[in-house]
C-alpha positions in Angstrom: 40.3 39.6 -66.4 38.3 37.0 -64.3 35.6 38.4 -62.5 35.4 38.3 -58.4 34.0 35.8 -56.6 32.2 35.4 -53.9 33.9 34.0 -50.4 31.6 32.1 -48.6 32.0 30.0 -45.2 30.6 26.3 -44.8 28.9 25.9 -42.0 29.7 23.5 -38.7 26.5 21.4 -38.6 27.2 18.3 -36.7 26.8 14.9 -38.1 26.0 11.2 -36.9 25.2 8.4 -38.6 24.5 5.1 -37.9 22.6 2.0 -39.7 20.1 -0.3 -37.6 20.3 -4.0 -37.6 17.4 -3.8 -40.3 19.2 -1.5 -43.3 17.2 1.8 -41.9 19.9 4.6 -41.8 19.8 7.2 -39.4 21.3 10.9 -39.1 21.4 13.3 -36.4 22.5 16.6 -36.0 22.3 18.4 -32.8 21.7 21.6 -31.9 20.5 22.9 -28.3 20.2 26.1 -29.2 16.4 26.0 -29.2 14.3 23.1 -27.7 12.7 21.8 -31.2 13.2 19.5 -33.3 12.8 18.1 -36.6 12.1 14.5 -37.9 12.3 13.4 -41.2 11.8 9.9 -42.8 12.8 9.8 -46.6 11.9 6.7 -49.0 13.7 5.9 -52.0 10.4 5.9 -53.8 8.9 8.5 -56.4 7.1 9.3 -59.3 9.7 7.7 -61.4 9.6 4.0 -59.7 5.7 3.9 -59.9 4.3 1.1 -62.4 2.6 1.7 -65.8 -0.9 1.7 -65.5 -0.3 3.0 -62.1 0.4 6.9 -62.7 -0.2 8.8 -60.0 0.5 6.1 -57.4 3.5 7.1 -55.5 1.3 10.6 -54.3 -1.7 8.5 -53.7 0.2 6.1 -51.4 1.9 9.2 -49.5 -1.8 9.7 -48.7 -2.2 7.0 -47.7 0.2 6.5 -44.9 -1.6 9.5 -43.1 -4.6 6.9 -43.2 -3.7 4.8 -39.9 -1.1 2.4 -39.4 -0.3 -0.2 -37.3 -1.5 0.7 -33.4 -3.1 3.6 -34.8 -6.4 4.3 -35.9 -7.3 7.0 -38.7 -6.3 10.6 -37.8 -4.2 9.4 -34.8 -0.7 10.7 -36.9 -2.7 13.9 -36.8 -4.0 14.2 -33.2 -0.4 13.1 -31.2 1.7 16.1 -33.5 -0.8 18.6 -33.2 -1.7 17.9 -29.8 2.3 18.1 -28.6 2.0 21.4 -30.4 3.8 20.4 -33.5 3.3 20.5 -37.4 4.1 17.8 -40.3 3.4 16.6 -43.5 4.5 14.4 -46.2 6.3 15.5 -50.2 6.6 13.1 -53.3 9.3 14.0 -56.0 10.8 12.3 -58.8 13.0 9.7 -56.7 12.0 10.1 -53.3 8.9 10.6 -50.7 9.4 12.2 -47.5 7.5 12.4 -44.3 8.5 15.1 -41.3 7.3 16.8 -38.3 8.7 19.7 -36.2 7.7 19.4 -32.3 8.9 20.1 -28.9 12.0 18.5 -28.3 10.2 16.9 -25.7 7.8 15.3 -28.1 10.9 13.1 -30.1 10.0 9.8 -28.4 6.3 10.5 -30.0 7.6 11.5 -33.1 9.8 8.3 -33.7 6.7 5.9 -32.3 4.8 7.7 -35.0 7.2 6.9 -38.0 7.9 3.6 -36.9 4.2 2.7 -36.4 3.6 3.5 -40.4 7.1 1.8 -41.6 5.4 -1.5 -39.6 2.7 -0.9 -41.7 -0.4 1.8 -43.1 -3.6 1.1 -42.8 -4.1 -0.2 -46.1 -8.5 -0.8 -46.4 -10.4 -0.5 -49.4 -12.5 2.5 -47.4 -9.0 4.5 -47.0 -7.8 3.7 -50.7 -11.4 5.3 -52.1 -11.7 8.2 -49.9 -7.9 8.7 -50.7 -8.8 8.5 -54.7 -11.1 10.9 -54.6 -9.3 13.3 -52.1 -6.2 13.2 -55.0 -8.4 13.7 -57.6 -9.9 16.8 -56.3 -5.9 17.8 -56.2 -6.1 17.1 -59.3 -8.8 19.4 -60.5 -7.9 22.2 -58.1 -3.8 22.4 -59.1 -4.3 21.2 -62.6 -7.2 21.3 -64.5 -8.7 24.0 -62.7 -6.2 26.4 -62.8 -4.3 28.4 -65.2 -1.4 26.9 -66.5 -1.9 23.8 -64.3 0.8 21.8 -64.5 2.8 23.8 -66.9 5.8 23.3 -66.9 6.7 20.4 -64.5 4.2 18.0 -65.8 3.9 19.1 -69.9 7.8 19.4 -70.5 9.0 16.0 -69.1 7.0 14.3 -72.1 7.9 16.2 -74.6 11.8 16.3 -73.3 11.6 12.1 -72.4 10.7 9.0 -74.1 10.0 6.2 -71.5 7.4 5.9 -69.3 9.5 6.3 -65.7 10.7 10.5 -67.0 8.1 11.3 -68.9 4.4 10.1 -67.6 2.1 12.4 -65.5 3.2 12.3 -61.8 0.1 13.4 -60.9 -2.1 10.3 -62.1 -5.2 9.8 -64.6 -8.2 9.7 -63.3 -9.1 5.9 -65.1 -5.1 4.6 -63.2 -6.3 6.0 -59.7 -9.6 4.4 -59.6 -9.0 1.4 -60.9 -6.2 1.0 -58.0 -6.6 -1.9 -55.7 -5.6 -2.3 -51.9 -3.1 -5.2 -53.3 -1.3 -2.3 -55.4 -1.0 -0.7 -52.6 0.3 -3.9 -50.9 2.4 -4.6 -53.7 3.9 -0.9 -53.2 4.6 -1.0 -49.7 6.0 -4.2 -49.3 8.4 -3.2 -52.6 9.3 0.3 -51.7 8.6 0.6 -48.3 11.4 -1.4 -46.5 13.6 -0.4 -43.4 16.5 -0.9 -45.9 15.2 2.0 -48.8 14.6 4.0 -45.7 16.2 7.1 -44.1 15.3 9.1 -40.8 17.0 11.8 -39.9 16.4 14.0 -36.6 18.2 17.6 -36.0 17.8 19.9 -32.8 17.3 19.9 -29.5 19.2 16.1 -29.2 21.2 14.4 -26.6 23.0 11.9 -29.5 23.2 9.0 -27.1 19.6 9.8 -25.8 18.1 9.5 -29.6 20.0 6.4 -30.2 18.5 4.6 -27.8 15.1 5.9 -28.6 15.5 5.4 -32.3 16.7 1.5 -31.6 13.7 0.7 -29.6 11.3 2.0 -31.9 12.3 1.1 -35.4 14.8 -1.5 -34.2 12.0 -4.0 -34.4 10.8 -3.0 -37.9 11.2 -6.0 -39.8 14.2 -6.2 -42.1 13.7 -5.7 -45.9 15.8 -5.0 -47.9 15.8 -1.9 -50.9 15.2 -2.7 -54.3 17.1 -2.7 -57.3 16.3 0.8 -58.2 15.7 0.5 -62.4 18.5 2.5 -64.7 16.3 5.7 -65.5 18.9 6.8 -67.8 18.0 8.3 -71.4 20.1 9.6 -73.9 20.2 13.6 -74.8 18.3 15.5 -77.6 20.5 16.0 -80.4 17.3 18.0 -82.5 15.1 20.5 -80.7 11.7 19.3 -79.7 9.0 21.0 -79.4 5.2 21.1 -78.9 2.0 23.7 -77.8 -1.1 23.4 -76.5 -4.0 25.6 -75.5 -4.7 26.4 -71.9 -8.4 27.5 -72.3 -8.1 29.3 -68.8 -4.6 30.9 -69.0 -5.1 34.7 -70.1 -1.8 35.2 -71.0 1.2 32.7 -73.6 3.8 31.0 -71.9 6.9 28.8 -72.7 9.2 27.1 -71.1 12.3 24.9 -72.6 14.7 22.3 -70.8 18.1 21.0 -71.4 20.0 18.3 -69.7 22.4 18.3 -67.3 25.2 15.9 -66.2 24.6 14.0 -63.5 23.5 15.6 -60.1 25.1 12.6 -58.2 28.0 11.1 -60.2 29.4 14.3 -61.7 28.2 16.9 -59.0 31.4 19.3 -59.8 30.0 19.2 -63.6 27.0 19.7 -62.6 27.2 22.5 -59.9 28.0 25.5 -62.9 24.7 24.4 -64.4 22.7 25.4 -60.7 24.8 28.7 -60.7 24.5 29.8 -64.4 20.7 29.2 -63.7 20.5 32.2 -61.5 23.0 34.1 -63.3 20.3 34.0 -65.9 17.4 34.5 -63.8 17.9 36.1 -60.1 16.9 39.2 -59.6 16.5 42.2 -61.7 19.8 42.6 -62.6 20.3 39.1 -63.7 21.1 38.4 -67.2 17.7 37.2 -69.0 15.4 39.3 -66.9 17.0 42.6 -67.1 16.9 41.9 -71.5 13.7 40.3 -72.3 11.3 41.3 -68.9 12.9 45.7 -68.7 14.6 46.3 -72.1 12.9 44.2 -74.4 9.9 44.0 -72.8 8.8 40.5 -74.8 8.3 38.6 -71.3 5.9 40.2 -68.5 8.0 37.0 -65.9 10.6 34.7 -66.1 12.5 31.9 -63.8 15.2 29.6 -64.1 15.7 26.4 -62.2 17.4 23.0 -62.0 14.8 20.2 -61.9 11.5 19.8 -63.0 10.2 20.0 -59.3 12.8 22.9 -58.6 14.9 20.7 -56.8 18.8 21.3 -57.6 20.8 19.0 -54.8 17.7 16.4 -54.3 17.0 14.9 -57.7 18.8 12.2 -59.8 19.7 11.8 -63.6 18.3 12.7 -65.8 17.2 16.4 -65.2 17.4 19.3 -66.7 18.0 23.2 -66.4 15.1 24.9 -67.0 13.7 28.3 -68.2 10.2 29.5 -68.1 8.4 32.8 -69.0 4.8 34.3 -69.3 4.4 36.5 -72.6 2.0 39.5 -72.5 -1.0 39.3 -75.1 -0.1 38.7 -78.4 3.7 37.6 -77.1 5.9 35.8 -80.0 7.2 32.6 -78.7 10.1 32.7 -81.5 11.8 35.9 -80.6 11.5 34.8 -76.7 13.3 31.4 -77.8 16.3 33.3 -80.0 16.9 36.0 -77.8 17.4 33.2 -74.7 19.8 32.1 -77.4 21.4 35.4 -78.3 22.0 35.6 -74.3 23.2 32.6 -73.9 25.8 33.0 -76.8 26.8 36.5 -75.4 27.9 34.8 -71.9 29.9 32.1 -73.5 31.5 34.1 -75.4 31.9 37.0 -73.5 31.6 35.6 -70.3 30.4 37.7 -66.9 30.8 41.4 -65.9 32.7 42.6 -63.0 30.4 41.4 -60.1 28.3 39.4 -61.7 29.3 36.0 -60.3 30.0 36.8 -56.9 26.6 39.0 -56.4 24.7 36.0 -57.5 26.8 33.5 -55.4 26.0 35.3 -52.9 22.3 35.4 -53.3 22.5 31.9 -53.7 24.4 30.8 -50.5 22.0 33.4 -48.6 19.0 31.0 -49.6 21.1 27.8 -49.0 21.7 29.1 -45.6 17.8 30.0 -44.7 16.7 26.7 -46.0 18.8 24.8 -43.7 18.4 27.2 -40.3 15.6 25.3 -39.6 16.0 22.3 -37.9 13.3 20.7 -40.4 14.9 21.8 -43.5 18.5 20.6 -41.8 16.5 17.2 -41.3 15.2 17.0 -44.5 18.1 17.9 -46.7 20.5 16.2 -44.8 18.1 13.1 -45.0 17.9 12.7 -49.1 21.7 13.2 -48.6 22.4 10.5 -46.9 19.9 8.7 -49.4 21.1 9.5 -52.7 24.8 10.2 -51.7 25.5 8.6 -48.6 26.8 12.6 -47.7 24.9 13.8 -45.4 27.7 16.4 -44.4 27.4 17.7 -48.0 24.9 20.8 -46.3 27.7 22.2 -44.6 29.7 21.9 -47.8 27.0 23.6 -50.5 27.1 27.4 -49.8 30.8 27.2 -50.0 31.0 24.8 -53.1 28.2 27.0 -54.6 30.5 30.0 -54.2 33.8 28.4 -56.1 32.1 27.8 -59.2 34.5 30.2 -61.7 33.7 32.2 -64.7 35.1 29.6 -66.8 32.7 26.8 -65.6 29.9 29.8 -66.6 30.8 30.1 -70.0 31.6 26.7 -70.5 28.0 25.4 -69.4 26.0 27.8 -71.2 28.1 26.9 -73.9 26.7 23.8 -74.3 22.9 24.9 -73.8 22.2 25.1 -77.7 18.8 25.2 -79.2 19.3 21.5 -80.9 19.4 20.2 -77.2 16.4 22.0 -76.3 12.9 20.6 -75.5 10.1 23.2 -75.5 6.2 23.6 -74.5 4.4 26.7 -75.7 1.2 27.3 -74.0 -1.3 29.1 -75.9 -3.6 31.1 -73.9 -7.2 30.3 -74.4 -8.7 32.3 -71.8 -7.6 35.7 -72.9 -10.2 38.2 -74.0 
């Protein structure tokens, strides 16, 4: 008998886009409900377009457009958000960099001068590109090499799951590729990826559509017109033998492993791709949830586990190739293998058994909940909606994903974790050196 599942609305965002006489595309979704909004400007740039011999770039160069641009000296960016009482920062992923504020509705106009000042053109001086060099290095050494399990799993599984240099080189940079950067690379880099046409800004709040329209022309409608690039096929084709590698961690106190399998494609085969998101959870969510319910309170191999889509955590944001992934911290003395074959064991038991009576619709449920809260912000509407309209050219997808979440079947389950064998699986064991 099929198990029950869940029933879940979509929700009424509104959505307008437009595209400026320069290729920048532009959503807005109002909502007067509270006077804030939230501005988002997405480039279709990321750790997998920057150069070899370049790792690390695409994060340094998001530092650098906080640097100064245009009419704006160093620290400017800063000084107008905060001093409107507002908030911002920037992101990199795999495909894309973002750059967003929340203010005042009343601040918009300074919000969109802001953007458009740095799409002109950052600040690009040899003083910013060294003080910026160091200041990512020292990110470096405080989120990697400084800290237990740095990096682990989102930068040691991609090379072991990947063979070319775009999927599976360290997004974070080497030390010798970010110094020996040059203001021309970051030239180079702007003029390539930073054009009004591989650009999206979207803005969601406290609006008056024909208001922002007229704002957003005169301030970016003078940007000058360049067009996107060819963005490079990233493709690779799946493992059809398990890999698998280790390494010690000489400040983790406790073993660790994590394994990845593909996934079709987020963008061309989204209804393929959707079961893989949900089984995910089923796996992982909660203490009643399938993995952490045997090996974290019966079996008691794993002290913590997680499940995810994307190597950044990023399920309806990332292109192809990505992966499901599964990751879990072993207490002392922990055996890797038996972690490994009972994941398997699991996995085998929901194909072939498929879900209990609730099971589905509880994590459904859980799932639209979060899907929901990201998105009740008027920054997190901004933002999503933003690599929408990038990737997909979809922003109105956001009102669509709770309820799409919640009419994946049991079928689609059992049929994705069907195909999550250990022969498709890429693995990194982390052997704790800093246990006592």
């Amino acid at each position: 008998m099929p198990t029950r599942r869940a029933k879940i609305p979509a929700t009424k965002y509104p959505v307008e886009r437009f595209t400026l006489d320069n290729g920048l595309r532009v959503v807005l979704t109002p909502d007067r409900s509270a006077p804030v909004i939230g501005v988002a400007v997405v480039y279709d740039v990321g750790i997998r377009s920057e150069p070899e011999g370049r790792t690390g770039f695409a994060h340094l160069f998001e530092h650098l457009m906080f640097q100064g641009s245009e009419n704006l000296e160093k620290l400017a960016h800063f000084r107008h958000v905060q001093g409107a009482g507002g908030t911002f920062n920037g992101s990199t992923h795999l495909d894309y960099t973002d750059y967003f504020e929340t203010l005042p509705s009343n601040a918009l106009e300074r919000a969109l001068f802001l953007e458009a000042d740095r799409m002109r053109g950052p600040r690009l001086t040899e003083e910013n590109l060294r003080n910026q060099v160091d200041v990512v290095k020292e990110e470096i050494r405080v989120n990697v090499l400084n800290r237990p399990y740095g990096g682990f799993p989102w930068l040691t599984l991609p090379p072991v799951m990947f063979d070319t240099f775009p999927n599976a080189h360290d997004g974070y940079g080497s030390f010798d590729d970010l110094e020996s950067a040059t203001v021309a690379d970051a030239a180079d880099f702007f003029r390539r990826y930073y054009a009004s046409g591989n650009a999206v800004l979207a803005v969601s709040g406290d609006i008056d559509v024909v208001e922002a329209t007229a704002l957003i022309e005169r301030h970016f409608g003078d940007v000058p017109a360049r067009p996107a690039p060819e963005r490079p096929d990233f493709a690779e084709p799946d493992l059809t033998t398990e890999r698998r590698k280790s390494y010690t961690d000489k400040l983790a106190p406790l073993p660790a492993v994590a394994g990845a399998w593909r996934v079709p494609d987020p963008v061309t085969d989204f209804a393929g791709y959707l079961p893989y998101v949900v089984l995910a959870e089923v796996l992982t969510d909660g203490d009643a949830s399938r993995l952490v319910e045997r090996l974290v309170q019966r079996d008691r191999t794993v002290t913590s586990l997680g499940g995810y889509l994307g190597f950044m955590g990023d399920p309806f944001d990332v292109r192809d190739p990505t992966a499901l992934l599964l990751q879990a911290h072993l207490p002392p003395g922990g055996d890797v293998d038996k972690v490994l074959r009972t994941i398997d064991e699991e996995l085998d038991r929901l194909a072939t058994d498929g879900l209990t009576e609730g099971e589905l619709a509880r994590t459904q449920a859980r799932m639209a909940t979060h899907l929901l809260r990201d998105t009740d912000a008027v920054l997190g509407r901004a933002l999503r909606m933003a690599v929408l309209e990038q990737q997909r050219g979809e922003p109105g997808l956001l009102n669509e994903l709770p309820r799409l979440v919640g009419e994946v079947t049991e079928e689609q389950i059992q049929a994705a974790a069907a195909t999550v064998r250990p022969q498709r699986r890429a693995s990194i064991e982390v052997i704790a050196g800093g246990a006592r």
